[in-house]
The first five atom37 places (N, CA, C, CB, O) and aatype in JSON, in Angstrom:
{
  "aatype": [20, 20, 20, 20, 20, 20, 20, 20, 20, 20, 20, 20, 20, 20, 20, 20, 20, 20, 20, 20, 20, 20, 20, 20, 20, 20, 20, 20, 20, 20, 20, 20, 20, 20, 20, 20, 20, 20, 20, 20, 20, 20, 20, 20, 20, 20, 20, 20, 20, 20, 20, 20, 20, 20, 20, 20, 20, 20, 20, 20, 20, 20, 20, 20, 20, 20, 20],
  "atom_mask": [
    [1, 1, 1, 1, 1],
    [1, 1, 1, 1, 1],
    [1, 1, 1, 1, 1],
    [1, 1, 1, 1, 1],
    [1, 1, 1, 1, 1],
    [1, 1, 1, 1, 1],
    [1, 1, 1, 1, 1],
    [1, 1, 1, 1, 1],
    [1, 1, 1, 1, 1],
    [1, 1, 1, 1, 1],
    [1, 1, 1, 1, 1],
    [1, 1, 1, 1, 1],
    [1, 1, 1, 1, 1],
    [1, 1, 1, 1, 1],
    [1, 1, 1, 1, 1],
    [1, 1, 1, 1, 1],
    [1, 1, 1, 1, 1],
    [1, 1, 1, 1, 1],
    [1, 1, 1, 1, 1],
    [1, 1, 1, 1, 1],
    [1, 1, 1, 1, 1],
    [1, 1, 1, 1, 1],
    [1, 1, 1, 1, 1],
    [1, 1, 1, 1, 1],
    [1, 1, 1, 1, 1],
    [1, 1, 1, 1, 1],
    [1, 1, 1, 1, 1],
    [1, 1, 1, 1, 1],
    [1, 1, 1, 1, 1],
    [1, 1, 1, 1, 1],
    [1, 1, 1, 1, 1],
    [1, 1, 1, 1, 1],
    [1, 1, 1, 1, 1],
    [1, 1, 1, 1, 1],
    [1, 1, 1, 1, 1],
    [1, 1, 1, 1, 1],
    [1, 1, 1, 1, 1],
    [1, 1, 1, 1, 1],
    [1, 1, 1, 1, 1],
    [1, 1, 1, 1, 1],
    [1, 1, 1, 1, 1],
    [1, 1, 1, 1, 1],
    [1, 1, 1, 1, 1],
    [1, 1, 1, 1, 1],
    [1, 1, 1, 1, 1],
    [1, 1, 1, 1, 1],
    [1, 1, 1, 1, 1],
    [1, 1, 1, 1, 1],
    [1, 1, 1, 1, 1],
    [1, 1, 1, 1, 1],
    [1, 1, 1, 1, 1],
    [1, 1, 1, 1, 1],
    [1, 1, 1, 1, 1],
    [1, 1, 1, 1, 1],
    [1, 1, 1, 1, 1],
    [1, 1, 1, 1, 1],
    [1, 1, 1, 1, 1],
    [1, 1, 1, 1, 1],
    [1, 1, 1, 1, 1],
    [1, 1, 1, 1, 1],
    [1, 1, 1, 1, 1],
    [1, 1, 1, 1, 1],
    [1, 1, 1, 1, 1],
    [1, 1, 1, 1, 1],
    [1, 1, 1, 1, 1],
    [1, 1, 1, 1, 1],
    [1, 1, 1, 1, 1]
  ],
  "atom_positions": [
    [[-8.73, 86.2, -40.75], [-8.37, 84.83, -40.35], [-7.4, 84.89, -39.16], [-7.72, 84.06, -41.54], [-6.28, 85.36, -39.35]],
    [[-7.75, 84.44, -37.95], [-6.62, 84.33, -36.71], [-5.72, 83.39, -36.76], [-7.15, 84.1, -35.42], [-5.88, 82.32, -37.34]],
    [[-4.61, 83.77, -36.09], [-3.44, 83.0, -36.68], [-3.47, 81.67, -36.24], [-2.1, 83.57, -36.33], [-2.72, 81.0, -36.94]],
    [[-4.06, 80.99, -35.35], [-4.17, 79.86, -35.29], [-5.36, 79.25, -36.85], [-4.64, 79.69, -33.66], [-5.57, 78.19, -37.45]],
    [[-5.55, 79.79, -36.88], [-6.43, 78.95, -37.92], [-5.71, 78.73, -39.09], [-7.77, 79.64, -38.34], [-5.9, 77.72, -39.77]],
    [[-4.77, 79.71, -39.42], [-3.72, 79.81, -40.22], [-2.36, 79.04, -40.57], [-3.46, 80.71, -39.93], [-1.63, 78.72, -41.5]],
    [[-2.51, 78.96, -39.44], [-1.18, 77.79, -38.79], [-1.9, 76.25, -39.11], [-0.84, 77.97, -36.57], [-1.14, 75.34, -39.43]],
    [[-3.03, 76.05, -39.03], [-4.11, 74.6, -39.26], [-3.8, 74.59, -40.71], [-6.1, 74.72, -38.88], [-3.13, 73.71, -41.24]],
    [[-4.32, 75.61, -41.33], [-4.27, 75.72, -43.0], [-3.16, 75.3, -43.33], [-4.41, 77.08, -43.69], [-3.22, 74.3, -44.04]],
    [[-1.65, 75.85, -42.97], [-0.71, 75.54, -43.39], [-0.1, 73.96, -43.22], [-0.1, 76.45, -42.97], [0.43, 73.26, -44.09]],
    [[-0.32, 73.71, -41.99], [-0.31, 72.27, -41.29], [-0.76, 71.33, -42.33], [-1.33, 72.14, -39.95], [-0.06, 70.37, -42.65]],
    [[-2.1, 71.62, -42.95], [-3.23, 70.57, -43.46], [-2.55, 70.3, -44.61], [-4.86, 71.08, -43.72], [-2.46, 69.15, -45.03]],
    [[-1.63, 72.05, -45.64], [-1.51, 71.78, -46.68], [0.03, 70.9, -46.87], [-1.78, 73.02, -47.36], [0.47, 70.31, -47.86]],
    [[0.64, 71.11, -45.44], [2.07, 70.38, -45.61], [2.17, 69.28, -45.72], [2.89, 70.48, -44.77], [2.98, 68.54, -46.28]],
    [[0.51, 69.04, -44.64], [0.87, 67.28, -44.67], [-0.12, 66.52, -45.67], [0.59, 66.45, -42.97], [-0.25, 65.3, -45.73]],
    [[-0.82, 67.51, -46.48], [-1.47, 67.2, -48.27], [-0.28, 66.81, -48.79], [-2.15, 68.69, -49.37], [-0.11, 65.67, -49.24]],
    [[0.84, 67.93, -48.76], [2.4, 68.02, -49.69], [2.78, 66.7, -49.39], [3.79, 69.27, -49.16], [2.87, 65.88, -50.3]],
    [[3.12, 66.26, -47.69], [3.94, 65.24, -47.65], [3.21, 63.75, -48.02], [4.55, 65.31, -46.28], [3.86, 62.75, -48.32]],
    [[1.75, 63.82, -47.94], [1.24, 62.63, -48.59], [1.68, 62.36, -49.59], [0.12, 62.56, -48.81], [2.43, 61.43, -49.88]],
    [[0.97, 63.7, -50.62], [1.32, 63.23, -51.71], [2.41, 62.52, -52.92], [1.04, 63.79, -51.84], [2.25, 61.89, -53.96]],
    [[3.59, 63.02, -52.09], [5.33, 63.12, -52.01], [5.27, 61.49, -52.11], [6.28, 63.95, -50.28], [5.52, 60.83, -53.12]],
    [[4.86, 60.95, -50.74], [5.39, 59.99, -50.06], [4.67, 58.73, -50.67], [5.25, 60.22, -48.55], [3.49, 58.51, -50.43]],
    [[5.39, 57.98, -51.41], [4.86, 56.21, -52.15], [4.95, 55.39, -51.53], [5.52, 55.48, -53.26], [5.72, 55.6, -50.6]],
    [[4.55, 54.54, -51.53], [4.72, 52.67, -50.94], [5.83, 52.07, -51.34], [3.58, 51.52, -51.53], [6.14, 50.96, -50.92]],
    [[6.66, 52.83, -52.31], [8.01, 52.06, -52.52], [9.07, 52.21, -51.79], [8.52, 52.22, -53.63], [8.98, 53.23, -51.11]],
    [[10.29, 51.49, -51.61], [10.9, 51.27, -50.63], [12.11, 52.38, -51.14], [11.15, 49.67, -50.35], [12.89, 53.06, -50.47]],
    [[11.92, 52.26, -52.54], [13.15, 53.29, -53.38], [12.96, 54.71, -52.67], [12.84, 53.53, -55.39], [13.92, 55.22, -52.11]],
    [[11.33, 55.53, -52.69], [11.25, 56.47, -52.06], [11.69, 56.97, -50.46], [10.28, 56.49, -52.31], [12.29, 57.94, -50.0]],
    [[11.05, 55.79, -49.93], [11.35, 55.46, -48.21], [12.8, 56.05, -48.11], [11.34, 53.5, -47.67], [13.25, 57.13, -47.72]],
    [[13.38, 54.83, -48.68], [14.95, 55.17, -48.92], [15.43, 56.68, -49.12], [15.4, 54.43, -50.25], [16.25, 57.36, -48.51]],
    [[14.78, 56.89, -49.97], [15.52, 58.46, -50.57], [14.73, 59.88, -49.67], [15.05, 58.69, -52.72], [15.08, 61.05, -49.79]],
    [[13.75, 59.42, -48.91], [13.46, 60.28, -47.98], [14.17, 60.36, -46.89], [12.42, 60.15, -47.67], [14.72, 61.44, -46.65]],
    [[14.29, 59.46, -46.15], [15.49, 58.82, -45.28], [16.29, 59.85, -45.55], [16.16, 57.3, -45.66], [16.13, 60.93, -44.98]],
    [[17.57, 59.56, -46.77], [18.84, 60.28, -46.89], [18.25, 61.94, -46.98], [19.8, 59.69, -48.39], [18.91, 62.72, -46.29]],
    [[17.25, 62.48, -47.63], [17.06, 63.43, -48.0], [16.87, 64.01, -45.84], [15.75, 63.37, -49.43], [17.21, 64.92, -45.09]],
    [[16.59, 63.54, -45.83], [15.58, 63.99, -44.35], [17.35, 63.83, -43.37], [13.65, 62.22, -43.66], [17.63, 64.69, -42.53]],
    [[17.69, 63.44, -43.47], [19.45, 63.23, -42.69], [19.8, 64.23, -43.31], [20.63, 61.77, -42.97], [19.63, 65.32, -42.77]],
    [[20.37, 64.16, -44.59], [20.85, 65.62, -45.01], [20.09, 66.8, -44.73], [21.02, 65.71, -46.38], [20.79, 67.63, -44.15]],
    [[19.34, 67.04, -44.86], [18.77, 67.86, -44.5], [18.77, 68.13, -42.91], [17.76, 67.66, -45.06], [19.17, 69.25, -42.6]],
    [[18.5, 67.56, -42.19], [19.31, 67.69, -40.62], [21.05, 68.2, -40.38], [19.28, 65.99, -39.97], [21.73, 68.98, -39.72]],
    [[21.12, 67.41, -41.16], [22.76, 67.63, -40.83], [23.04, 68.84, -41.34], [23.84, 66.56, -41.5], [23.9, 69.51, -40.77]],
    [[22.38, 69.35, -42.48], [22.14, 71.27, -42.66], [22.37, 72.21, -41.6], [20.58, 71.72, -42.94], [23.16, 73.02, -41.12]],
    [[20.91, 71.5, -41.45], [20.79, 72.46, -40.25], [21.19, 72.73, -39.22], [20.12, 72.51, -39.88], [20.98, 73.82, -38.7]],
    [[21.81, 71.85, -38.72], [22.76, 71.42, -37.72], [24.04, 72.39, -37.94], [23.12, 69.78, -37.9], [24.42, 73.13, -37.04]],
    [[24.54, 72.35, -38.97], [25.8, 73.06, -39.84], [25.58, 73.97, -39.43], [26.02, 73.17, -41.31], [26.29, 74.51, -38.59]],
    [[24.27, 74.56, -39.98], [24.05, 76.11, -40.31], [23.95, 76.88, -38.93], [22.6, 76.38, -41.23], [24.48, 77.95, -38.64]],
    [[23.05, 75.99, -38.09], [23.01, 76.46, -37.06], [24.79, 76.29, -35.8], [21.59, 75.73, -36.68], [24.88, 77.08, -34.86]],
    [[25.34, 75.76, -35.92], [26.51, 75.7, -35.8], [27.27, 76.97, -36.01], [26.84, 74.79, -36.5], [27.63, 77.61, -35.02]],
    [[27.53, 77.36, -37.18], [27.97, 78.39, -38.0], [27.24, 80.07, -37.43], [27.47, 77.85, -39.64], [27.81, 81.14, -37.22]],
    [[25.89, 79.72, -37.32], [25.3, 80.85, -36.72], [25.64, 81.45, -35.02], [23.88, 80.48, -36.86], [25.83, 82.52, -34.44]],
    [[25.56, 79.89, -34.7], [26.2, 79.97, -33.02], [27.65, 80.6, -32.99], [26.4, 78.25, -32.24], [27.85, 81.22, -31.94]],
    [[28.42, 80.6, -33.63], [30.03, 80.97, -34.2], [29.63, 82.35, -34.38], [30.74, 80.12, -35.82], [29.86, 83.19, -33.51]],
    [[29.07, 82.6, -35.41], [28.95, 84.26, -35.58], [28.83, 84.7, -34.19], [27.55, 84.85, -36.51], [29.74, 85.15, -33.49]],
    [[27.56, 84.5, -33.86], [27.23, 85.13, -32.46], [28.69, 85.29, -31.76], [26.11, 84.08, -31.47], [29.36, 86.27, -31.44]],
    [[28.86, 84.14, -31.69], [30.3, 84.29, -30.44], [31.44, 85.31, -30.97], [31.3, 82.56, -30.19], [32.18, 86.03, -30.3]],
    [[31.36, 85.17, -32.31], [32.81, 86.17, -32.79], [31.68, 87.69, -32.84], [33.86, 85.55, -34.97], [32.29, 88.77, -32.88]],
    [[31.03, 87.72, -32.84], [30.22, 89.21, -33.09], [30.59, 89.21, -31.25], [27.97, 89.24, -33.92], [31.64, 89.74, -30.89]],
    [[29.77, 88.67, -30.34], [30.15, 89.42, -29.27], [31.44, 89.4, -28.68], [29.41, 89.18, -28.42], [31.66, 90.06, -27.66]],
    [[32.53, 88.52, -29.35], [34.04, 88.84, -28.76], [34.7, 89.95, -29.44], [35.04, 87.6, -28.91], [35.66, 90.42, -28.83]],
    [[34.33, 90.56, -30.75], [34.47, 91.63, -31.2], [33.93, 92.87, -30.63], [34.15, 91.47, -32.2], [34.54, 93.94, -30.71]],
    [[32.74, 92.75, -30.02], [32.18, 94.01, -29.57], [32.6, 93.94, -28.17], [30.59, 94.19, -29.77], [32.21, 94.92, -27.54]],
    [[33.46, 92.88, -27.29], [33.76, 92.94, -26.17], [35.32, 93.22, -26.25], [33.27, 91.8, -25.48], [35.98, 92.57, -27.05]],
    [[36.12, 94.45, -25.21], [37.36, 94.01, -24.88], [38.7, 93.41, -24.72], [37.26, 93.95, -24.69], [38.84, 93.05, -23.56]],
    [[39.63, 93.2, -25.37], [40.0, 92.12, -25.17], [40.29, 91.91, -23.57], [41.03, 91.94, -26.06], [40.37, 93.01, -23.03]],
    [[40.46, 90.95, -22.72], [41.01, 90.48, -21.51], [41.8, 90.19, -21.7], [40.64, 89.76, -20.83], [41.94, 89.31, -22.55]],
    [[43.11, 90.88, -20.85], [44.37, 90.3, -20.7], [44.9, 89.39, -19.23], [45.21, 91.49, -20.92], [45.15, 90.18, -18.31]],
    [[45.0, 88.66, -19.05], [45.14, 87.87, -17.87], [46.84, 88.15, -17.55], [44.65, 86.13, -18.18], [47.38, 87.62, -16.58]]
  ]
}
């Protein structure tokens, strides 16, 4: 199977997942909403936090500069 076709498969079955997930009620709407923000704001964090490592990993492996 080539990986594009693979990538379709997975695609087809996520957005099977997110149909099925997703109701006509407004309660759900709602709670996808918050779920889907939090979930951003995660990642956002995390990736934040990761950008930080990086910077303290390469100010550790660099020198200090004294001005």
């Amino acid at each position: 199977m080539s990986d594009d076709a693979r990538q379709s498969n997975r695609l087809r079955e996520f957005q099977g997942h997110i149909h099925s997930r997703t109701g006509s009620s407004s309660f759900q709407t709602r709670k996808a909403k918050q779920n889907r923000a939090a979930l951003s704001s995660w990642r956002h964090k995390t990736f934040c936090v990761e950008q930080l490592n990086q910077a303290v990993r390469v100010d550790l492996g660099r020198p200090a500069i004294v001005n």
